[in-house]
N, C-alpha and C positions, 0 to 999 in steps of 0.2 A: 479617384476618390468618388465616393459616393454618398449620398444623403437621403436617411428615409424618414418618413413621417410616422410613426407609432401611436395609431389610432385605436381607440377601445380600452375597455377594463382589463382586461386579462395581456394586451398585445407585450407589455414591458419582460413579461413573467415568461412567456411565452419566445420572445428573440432572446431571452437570456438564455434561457435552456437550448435555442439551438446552438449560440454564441461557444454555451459552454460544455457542449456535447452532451447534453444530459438525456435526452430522447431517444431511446430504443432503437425507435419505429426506423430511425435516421442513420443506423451504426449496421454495417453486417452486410450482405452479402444482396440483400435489398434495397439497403437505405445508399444515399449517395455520400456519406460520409465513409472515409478508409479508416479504420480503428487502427492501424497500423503507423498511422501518420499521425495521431493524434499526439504522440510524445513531444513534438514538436512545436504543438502548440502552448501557448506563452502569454500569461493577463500579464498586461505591460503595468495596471493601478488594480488595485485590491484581485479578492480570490472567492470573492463571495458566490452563493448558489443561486442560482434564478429565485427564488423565492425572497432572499436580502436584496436584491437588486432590485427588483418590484416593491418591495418595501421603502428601501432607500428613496424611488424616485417619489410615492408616496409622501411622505415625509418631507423632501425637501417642497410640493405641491401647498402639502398642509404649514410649512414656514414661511411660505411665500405668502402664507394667506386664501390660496386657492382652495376654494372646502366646496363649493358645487360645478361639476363638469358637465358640459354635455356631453352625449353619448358618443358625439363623433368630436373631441376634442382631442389636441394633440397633445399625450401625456409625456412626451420624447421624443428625439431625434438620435437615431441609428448611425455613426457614420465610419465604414470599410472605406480604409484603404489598400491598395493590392500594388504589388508590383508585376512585368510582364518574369515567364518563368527563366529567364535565362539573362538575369540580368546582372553587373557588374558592380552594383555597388552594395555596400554596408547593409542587407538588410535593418538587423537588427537598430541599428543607427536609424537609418530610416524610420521604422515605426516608432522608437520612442520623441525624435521629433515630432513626429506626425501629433502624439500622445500629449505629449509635453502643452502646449498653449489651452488646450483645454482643463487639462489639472491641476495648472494655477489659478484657475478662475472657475473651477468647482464641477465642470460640465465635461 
């Protein structure tokens, strides 16, 4: 497991698009994403585009009450989980555990 801090204006908008393969730059025979593998991947809670995403976190900022940030303020937390590649259990099980305590409690 990992945990990242999501700093800046643009950063939400920005890891969602790599999140959700949406960057060019990152697909193809340049970029380090396998477009060939991409079928496999899988949004365990919603299907929304980097732009609803950065909206949504927005939104929830402005419900909380949060209306002025500073520039280096944390607008979110990132957090991958991976398994090693050759391993024996349930993936699928696995990540939506992993999924699961966060989206009852909205985060």
């Amino acid at each position: 497991m990992r945990v990242s801090k999501l700093q800046g204006a643009d950063k939400v908008k920005v890891v969602a698009a790599h999140n959700k393969r949406t960057i060019q730059t990152e697909l193809g025979a340049r970029g380090h994403i396998n477009p060939l593998r991409m079928a496999s991947n899988e949004s365990l809670h919603g299907n929304a585009s980097p732009e609803a995403i950065a909206l949504y976190a927005s939104d929830r900022m402005a419900t909380a009450g949060i209306t002025k940030l500073r520039k280096d303020a944390v607008r979110a937390a990132e957090w991958v989980f991976s398994l090693p590649a050759h391993h024996r259990i349930d993936d699928r099980r696995f990540f939506v555990d992993c999924a699961l305590p966060r989206l009852k409690f909205g985060y």
